[in-house]
N, C-alpha and C positions, 0 to 999 in steps of 0.2 A: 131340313133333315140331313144327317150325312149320309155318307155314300155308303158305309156299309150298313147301315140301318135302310138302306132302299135297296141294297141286295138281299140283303134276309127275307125283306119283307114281300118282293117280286114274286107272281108264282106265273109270268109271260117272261118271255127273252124282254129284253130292254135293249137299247143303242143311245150311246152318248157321242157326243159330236166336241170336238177341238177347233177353235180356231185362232185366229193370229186378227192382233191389234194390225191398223192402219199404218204406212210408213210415217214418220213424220210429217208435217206439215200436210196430209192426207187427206180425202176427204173419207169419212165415217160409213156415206149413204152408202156404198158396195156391204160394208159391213152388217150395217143395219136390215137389209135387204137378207141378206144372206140370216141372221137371226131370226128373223120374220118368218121366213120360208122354214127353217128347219124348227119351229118353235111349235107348228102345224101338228108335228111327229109327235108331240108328247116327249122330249127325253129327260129324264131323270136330271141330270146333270149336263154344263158344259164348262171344259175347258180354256181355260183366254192364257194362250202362254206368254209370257213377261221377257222380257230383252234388256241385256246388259250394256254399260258403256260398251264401244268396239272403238281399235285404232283403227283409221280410216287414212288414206295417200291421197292428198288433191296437190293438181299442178296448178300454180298459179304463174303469176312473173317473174316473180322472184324464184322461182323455183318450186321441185315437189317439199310438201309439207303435210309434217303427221298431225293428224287435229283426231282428238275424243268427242265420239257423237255418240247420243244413245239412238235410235235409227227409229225404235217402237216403243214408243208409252204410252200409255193410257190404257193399262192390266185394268188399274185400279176402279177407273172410270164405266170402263167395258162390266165388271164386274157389278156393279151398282144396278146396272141397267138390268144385264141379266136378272139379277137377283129381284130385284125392287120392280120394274114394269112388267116384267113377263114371269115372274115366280118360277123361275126354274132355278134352280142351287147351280150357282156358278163355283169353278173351281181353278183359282188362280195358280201359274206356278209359281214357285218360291224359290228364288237361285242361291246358292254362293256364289259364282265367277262377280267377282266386283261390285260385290253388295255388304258390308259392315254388316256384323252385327247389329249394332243398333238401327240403321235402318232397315233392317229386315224384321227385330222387335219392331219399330213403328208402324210398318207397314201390316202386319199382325195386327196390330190395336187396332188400326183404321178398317182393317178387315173386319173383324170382331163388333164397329160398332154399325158397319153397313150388314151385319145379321148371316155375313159369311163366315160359316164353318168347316170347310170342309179345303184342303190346299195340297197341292202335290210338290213335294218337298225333290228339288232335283240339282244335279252339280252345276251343272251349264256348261255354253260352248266355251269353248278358247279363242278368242277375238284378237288376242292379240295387243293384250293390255291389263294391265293387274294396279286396280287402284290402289295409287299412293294413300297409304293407314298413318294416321299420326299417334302418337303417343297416347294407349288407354285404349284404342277402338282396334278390333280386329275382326278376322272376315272366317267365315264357315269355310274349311278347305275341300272339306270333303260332303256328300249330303249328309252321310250317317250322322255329321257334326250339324247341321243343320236338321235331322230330326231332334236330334238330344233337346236343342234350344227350341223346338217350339214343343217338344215334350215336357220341358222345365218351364216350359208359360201354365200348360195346362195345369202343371201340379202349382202356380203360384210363385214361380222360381221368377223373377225378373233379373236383367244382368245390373241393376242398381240393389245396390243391397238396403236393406230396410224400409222397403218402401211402406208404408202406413197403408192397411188395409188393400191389401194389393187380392186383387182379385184373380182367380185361374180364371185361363182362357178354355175355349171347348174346341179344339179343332181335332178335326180327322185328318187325318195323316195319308196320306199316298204317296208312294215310291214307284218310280219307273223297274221294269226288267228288262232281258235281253235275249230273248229267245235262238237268237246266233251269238251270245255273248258280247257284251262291250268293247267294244275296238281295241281297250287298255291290257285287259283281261286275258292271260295265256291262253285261259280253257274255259268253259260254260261251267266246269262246276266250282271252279276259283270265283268266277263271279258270282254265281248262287250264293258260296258262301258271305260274299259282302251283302248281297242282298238281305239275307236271313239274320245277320248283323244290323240292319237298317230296320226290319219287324221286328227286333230284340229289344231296339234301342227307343219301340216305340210307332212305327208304322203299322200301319192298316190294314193296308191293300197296294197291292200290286196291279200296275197298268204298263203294259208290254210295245216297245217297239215294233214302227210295224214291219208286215213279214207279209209275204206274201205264199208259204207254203206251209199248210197246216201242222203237215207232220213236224215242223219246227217248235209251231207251240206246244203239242202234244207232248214232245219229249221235255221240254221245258216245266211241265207241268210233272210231268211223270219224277222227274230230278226232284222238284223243291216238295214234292210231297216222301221223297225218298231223305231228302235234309228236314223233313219235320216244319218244312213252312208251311202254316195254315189258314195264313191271308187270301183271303181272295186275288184271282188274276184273271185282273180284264184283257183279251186279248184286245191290241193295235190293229188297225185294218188303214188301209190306205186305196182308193181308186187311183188305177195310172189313168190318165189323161191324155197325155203326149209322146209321143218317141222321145223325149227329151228328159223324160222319166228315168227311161232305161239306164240311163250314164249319169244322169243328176242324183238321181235318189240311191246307189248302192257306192257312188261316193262321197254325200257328204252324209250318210247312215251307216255306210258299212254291213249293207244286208244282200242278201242275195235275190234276181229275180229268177223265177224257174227259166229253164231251157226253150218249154214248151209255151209259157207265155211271149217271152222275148221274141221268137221265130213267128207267132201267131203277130205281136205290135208289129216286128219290121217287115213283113209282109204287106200290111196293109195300106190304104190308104188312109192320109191324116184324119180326115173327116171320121172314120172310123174308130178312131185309137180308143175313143173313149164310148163309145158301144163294149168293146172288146175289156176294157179294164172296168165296166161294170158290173157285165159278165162273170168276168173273175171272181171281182169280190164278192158277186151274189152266192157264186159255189163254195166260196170258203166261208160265207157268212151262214148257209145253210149247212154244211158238214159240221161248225162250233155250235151251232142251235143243237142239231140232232146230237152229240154228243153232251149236251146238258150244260152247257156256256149260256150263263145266266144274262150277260153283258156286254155287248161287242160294243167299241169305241174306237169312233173314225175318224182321222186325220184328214179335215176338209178346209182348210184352211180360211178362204172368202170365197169358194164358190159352189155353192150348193146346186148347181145343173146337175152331176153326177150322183150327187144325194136323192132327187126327187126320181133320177130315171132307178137307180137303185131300190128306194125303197117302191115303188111302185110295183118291182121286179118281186119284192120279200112281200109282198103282202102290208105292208104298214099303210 
């Protein structure tokens, strides 16, 4: 089922869950584990995000050397499993940072025949490496260029012209938002605009970075319903975990965390931090319920401990 065909149809709050593929040469069982345990919940859907080549610096004998690794794969595999053992709709993302078109068409098709429909279409990091394109193959620079093409799959559009019997594909489309706006982004409603550009050109629904102060999403909502966007917006939710939160996640996100949480984690002690940031999220996850947020979806990446003390907290 896609995902906006399971918002229409919901008449309880739902929660969907994100998680992150294994490092390379990794072992799976943390993952699997972690699947298991949140599969319990019933959620609608889950996220498995996808990782680009990155340039990487290793010192060897000879000296430092830049070597191309891709660090996370197996979207596609993850994907399967969700989908096919545990019957929950998996929802892969889809990058341009150093992905060709045409392997992002294939990777579509292979989508498409493991019974996955539904894919969140996003630009990606900057790793600090731009694959060399040879002559004839080019890459999504932007997402909005990457909804188009898999909006031109669904209509039949292949990037081979002529293909015989070429059959439309059926995906739902999901785009990212920014409820503090995009780091690139002058103002919040310069990026609305590109967003509403993005549902123009073909997207669904919208699923929001996360944030940790409601009234962020609120005014976020309040805007794109003022620009006429009428996608659905899943708010992003994130548990802090760690003091290490505090400075990891509003620098490599760019989001703010409140005053009043910040003072309440470095206070404490470690053992603590993650009482305190389930806490949190349970009051922001109850203030988007009470306000009629259909779908909260959480950034849990492989460890579902704060998931189980969480929904234990919400009643699930």
């Amino acid at each position: 089922m896609k995902v906006t065909e399971i918002l229409a149809s919901t008449k309880e709050p739902l929660i969907s869950f994100e998680i992150i593929p294994p490092k390379r040469g990794g072992d799976i069982k943390s993952l699997l584990n972690t699947i298991e345990s949140i599969s319990h919940y019933k959620p609608p859907f889950i996220d498995i995000t996808s990782h680009a080549a990155e340039m990487v610096y290793e010192e060897t004998a000879n000296g430092i050397k830049k070597k191309v690794i891709r660090k996370r794969p197996g979207t596609l595999g993850i994907c399967a499993l969700i989908q096919n053992k545990y019957h929950i709709e998996a929802v892969p993302h889809i990058l341009c940072k150093n992905f060709t078109k045409e392997e992002t068409e294939d990777f579509l098709i292979e989508l498409g025949y493991l019974g996955v429909n539904n894919v969140l279409a996003i630009q990606g990091d900057d790793k600090g490496f731009e694959k060399t394109v040879s002559e004839g193959r080019t890459t999504n620079k932007h997402a909005i260029d990457l909804v188009k093409q898999i909006n031109d799959m669904n209509h039949g559009v292949y990037l081979e012209e002529g293909l015989l019997d070429a059959k439309p594909s059926d995906f739902c489309i999901g785009v990212s938002g920014y409820p503090e706006k995009h780091y690139e982004a002058p103002n919040l409603k310069t990026d609305m605009m590109y967003t509403k550009q993005k549902i123009d050109a073909g997207a669904e629904y919208i699923v929001t970075q996360m944030f940790f102060d409601n009234q962020a999403f609120f005014r976020y909502c309040n805007l794109a319903k003022e620009m006429e966007i009428n996608a659905p917006i899943l708010p992003g939710l994130k548990i802090l975990t760690s003091k290490a939160h505090l400075t990891g996640i509003p620098k490599n996100f760019y989001i703010n965390v409140p005053e009043e949480l910040t003072a309440e984690i470095m206070e404490a002690k470690p053992e603590h931090v993650m009482e305190i940031g389930v806490n949190w999220a349970a009051k922001q996850a109850e203030e988007l319920i009470n306000a009629g947020v259909s779908c909260l979806h959480f950034y849990i990446m492989q460890n579902p401990k704060p998931v189980d003390m969480l929904m234990k907290k919400l009643g699930f």
